[in-house]
N, CA, C and O atoms as CSV, one atom per row, in Angstrom:
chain,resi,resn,atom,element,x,y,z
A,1,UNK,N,N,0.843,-1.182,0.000
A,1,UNK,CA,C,0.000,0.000,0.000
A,1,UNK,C,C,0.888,1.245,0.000
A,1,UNK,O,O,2.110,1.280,0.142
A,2,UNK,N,N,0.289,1.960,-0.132
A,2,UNK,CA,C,1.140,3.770,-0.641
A,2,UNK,C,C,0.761,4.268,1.035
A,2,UNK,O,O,-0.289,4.501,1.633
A,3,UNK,N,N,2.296,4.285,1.421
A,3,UNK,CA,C,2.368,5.130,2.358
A,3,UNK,C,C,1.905,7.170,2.549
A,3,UNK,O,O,1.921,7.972,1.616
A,4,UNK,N,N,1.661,7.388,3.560
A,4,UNK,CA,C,0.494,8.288,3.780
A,4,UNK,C,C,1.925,9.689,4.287
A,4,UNK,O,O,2.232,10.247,5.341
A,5,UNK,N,N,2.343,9.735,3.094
A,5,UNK,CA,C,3.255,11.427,3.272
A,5,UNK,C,C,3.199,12.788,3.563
A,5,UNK,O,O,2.035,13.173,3.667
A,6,UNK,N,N,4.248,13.872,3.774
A,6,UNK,CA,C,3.910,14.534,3.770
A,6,UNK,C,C,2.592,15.600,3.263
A,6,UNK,O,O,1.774,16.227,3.936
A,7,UNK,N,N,2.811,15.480,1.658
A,7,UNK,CA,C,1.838,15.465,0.407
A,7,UNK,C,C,0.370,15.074,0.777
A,7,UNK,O,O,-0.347,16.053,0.574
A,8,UNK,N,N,-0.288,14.088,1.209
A,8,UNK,CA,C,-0.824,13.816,1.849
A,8,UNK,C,C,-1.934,14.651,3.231
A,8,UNK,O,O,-3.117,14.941,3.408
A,9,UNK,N,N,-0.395,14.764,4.062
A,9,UNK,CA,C,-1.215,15.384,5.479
A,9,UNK,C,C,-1.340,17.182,4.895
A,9,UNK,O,O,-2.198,17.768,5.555
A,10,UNK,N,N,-0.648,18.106,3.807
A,10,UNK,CA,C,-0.691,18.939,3.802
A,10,UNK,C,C,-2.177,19.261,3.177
A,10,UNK,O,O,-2.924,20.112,3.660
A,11,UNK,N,N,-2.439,18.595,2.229
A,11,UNK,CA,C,-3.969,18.497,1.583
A,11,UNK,C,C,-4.782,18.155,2.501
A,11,UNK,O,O,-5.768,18.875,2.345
A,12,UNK,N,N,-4.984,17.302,3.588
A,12,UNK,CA,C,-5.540,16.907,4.363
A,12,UNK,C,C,-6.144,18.434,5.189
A,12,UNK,O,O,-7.265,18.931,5.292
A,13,UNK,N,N,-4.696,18.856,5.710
A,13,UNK,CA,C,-5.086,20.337,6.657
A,13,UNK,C,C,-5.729,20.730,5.701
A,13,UNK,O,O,-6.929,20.520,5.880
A,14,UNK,N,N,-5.408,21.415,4.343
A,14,UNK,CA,C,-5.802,22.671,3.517
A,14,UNK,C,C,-7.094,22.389,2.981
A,14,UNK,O,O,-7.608,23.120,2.136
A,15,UNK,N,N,-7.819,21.036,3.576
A,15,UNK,CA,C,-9.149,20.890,2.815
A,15,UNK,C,C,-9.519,21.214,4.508
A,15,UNK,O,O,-9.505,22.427,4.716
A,16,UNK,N,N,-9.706,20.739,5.220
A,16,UNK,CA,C,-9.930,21.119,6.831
A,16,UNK,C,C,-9.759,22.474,7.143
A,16,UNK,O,O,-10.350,22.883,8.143
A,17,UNK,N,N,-9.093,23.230,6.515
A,17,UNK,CA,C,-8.893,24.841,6.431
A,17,UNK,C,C,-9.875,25.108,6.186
A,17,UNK,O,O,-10.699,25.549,6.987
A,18,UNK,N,N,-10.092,24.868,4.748
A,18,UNK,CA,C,-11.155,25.674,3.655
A,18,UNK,C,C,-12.474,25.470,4.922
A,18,UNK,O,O,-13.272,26.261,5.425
A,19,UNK,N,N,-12.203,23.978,5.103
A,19,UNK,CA,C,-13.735,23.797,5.329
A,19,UNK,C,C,-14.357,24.510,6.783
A,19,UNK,O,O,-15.485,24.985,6.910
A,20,UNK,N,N,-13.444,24.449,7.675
A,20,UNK,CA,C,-13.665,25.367,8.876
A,20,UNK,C,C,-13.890,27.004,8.224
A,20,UNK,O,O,-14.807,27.666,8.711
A,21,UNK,N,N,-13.148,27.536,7.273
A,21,UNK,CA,C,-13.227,28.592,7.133
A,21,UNK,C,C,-14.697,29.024,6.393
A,21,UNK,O,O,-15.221,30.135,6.472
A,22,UNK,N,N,-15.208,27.873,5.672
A,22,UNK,CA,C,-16.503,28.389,4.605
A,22,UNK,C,C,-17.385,28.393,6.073
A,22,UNK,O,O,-18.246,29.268,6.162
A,23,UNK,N,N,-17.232,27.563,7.100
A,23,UNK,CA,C,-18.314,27.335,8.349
A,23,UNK,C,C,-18.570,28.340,8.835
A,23,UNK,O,O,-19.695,28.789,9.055
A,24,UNK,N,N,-17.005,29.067,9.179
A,24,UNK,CA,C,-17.305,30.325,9.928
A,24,UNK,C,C,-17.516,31.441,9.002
A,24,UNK,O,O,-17.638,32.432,9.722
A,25,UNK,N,N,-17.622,31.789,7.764
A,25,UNK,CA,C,-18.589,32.425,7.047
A,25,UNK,C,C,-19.954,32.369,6.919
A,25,UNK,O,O,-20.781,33.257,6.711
A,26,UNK,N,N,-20.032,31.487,7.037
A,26,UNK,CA,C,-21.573,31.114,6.959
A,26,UNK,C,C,-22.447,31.387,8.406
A,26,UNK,O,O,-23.619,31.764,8.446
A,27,UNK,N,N,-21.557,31.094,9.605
A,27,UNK,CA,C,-21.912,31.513,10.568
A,27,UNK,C,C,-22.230,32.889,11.238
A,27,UNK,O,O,-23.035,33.311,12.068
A,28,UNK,N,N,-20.839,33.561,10.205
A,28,UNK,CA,C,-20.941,34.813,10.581
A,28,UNK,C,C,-21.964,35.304,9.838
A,28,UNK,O,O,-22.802,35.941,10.475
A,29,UNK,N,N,-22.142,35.178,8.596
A,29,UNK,CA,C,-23.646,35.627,7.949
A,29,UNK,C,C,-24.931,35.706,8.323
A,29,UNK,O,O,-25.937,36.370,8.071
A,30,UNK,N,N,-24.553,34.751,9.056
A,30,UNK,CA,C,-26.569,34.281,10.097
A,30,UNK,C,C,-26.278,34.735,11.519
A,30,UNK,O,O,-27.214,34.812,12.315
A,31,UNK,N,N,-25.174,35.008,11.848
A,31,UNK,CA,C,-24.986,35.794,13.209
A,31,UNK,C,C,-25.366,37.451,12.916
A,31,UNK,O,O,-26.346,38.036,13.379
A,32,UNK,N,N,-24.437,37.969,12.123
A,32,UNK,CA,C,-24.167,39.337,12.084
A,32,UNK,C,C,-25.836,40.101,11.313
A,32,UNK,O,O,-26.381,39.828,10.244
A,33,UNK,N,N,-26.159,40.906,12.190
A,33,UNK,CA,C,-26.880,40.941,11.390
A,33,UNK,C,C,-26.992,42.063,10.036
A,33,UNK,O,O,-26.252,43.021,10.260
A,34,UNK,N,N,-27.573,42.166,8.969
A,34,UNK,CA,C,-27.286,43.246,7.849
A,34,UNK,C,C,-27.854,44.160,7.322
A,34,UNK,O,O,-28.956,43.806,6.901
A,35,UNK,N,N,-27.601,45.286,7.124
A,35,UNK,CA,C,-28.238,46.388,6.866
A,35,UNK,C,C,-29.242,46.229,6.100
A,35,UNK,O,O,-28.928,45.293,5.364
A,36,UNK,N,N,-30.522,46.675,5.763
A,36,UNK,CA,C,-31.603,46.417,4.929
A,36,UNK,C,C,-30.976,47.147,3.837
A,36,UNK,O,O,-30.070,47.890,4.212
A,37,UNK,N,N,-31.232,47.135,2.490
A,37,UNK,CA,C,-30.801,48.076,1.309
A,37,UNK,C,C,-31.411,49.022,0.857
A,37,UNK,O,O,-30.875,49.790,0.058
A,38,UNK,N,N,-32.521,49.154,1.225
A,38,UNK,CA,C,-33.632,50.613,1.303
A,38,UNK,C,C,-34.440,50.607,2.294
A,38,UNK,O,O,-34.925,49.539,2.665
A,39,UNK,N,N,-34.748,51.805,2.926
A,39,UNK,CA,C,-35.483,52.512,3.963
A,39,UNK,C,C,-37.152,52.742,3.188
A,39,UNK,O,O,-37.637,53.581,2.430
A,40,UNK,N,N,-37.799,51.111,4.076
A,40,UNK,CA,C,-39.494,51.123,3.733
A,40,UNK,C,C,-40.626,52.621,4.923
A,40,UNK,O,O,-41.104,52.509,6.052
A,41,UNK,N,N,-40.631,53.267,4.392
A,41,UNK,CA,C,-41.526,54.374,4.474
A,41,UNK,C,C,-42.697,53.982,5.294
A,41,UNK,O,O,-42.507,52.771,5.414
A,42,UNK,N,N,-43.761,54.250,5.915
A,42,UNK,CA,C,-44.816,53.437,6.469
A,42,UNK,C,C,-46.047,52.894,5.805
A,42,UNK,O,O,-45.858,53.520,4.762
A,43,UNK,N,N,-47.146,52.240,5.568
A,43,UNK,CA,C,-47.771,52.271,5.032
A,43,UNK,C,C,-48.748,53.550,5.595
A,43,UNK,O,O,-49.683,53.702,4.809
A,44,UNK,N,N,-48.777,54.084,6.223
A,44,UNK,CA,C,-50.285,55.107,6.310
A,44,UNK,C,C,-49.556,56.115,5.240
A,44,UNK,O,O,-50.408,56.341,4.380
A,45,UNK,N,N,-48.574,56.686,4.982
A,45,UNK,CA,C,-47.915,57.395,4.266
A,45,UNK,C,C,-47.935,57.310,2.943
A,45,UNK,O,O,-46.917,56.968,2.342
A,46,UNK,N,N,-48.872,57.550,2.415
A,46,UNK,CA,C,-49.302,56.887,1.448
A,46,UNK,C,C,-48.617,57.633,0.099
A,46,UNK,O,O,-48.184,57.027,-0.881
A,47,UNK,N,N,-48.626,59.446,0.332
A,47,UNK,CA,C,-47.610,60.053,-0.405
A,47,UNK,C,C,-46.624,60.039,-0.267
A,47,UNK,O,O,-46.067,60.250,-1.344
A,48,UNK,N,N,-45.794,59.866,0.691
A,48,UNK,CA,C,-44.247,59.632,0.399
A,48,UNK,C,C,-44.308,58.024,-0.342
A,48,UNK,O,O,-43.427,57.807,-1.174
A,49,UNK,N,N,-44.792,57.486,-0.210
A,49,UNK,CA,C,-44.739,56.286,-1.031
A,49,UNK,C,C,-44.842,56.683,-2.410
A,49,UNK,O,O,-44.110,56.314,-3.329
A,50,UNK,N,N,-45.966,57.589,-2.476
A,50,UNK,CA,C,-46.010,57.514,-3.867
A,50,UNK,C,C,-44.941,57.930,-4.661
A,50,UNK,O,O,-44.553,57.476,-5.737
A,51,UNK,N,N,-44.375,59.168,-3.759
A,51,UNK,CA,C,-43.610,59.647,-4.348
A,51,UNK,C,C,-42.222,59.032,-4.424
A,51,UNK,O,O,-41.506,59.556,-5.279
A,52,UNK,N,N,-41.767,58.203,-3.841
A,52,UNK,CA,C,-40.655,56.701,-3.774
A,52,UNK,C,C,-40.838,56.386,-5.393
A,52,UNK,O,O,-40.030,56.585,-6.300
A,53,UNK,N,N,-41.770,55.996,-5.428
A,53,UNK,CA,C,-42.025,55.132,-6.571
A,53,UNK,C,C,-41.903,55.460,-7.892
A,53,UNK,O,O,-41.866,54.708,-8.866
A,54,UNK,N,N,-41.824,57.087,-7.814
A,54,UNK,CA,C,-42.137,57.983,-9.351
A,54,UNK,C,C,-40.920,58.926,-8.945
A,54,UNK,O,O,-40.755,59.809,-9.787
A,55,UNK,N,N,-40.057,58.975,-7.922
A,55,UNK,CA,C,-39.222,59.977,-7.739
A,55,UNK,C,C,-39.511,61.541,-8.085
A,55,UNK,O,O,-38.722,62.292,-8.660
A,56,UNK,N,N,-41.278,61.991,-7.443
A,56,UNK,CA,C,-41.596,63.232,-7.800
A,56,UNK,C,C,-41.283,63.853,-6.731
A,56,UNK,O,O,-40.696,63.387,-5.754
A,57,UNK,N,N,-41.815,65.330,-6.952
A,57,UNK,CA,C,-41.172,66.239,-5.980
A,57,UNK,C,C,-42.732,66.536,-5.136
A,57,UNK,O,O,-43.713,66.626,-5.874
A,58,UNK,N,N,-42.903,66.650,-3.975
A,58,UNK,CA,C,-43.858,66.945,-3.238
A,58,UNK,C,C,-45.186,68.171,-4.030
A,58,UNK,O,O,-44.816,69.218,-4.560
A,59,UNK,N,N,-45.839,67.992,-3.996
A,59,UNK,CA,C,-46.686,69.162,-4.177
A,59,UNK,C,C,-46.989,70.089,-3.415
A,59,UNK,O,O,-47.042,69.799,-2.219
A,60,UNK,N,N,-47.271,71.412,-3.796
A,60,UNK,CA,C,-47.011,72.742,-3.022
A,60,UNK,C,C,-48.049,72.962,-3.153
A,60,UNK,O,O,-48.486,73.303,-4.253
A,61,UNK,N,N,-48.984,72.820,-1.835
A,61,UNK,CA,C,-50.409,73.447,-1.984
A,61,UNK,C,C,-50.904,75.005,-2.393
A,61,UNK,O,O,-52.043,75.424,-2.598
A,62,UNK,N,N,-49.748,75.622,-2.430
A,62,UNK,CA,C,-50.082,76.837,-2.505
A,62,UNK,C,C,-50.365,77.365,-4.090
A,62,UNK,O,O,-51.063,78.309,-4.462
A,63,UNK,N,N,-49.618,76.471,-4.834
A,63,UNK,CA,C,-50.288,76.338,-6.381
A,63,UNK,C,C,-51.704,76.131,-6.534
A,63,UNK,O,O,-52.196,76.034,-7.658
């Protein structure tokens, strides 16, 4: 049988690396928690919503 070499134990660690290391990514992903990517407005707000959506400028009642 083919003795178990250096060659061997170094692949051994460097797959045991990777693999501890993808764990604690993954861990840290579901730990940490992450910024939302846009700021939801309320629903009673019904014009700033609208205006989210069409990027208009407020209306000036005084027109």
């Amino acid at each position: 049988m083919f003795g178990r070499g250096p060659v061997f134990y170094f692949l051994m660690a460097s797959i045991l690396a990777v693999a501890v290391l993808a764990c604690m990514v993954m861990v840290g992903r579901l730990v940490i928690p992450q910024q939302p990517v846009a700021a939801v407005s309320p629903r009673s707000d019904t014009e700033a919503a609208s205006r989210a959506m069409t990027f208009s400028t407020p209306k000036d009642p005084s027109r």
